[in-house]
C-alpha positions in Angstrom: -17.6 90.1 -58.9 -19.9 87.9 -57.5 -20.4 86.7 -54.1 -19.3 83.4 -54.2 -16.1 85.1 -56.1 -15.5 87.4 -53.6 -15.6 84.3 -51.0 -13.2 82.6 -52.9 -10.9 85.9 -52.9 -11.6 86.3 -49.0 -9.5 82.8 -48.8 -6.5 84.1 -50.1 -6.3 83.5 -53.9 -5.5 86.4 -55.9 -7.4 85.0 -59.2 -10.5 84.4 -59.2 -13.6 83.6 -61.9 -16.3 81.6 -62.5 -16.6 78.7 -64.5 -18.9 76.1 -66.3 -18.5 72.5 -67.9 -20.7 70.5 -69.6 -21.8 67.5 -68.7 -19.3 64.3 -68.7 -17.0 66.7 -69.6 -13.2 65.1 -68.4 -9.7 66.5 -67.5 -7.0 64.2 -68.1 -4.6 63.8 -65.4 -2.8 67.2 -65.1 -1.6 69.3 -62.3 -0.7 73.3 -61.4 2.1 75.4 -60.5 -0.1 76.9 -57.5 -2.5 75.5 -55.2 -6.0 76.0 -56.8 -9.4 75.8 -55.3 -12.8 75.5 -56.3 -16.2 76.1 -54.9 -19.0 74.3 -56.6 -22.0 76.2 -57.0 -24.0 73.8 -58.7 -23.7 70.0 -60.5 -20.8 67.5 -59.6 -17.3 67.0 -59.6 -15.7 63.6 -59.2 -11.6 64.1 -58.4 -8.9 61.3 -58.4 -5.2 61.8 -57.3 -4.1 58.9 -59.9 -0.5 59.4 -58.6 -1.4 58.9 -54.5 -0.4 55.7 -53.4 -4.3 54.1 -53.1 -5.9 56.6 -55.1 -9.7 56.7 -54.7 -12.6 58.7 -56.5 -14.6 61.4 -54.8 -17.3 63.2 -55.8 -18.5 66.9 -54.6 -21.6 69.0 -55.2 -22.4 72.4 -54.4 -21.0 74.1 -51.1 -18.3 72.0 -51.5 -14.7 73.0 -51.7 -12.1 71.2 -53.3 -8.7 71.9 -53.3 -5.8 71.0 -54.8 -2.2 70.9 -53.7 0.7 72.9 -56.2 2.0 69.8 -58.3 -0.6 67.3 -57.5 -1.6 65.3 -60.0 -4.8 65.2 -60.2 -8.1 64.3 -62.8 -11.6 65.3 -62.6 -14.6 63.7 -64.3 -18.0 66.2 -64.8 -21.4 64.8 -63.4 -24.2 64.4 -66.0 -26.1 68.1 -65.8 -22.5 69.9 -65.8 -21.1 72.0 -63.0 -20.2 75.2 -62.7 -17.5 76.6 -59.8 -15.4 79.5 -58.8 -11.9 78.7 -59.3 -8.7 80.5 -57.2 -5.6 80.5 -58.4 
């Protein structure tokens, strides 16, 4: 396990792993069963909340954590070089 995985665990989330996505890679509007975070270790993330009532775009970079609420909908659009993140679960 690596260090940023075992900070990840240290918040709380019982899964944990690493992942990568190429660039402009895109996740449709989706959501989970669980609250889910994820800690950017390099590249960017851009996250809507589509169903929100004044939904808005932001984008995060490495250091940042994002996470999302159990049942929000939510989409994410990959920056240009790809990104990889720890996820919890």
């Amino acid at each position: 396990m690596t260090a940023a995985e075992k900070q990840v665990k240290s918040w709380g989330f019982p899964h944990v792993f690493t992942w990568s996505d190429g660039p402009n890679a895109h996740y449709s509007p989706h959501s989970h069963g669980g609250l889910t975070t994820h800690l950017i270790l390099s590249g960017e993330m851009t996250v809507t909340y589509p169903k929100d009532p004044h939904p808005t775009k932001e984008t995060f970079g490495p250091g940042a954590r994002v996470d999302v609420d159990a049942g929000r909908v939510h989409e994410v659009w990959i920056g240009s070089n790809g990104c990889t993140y720890v996820i919890g679960e």
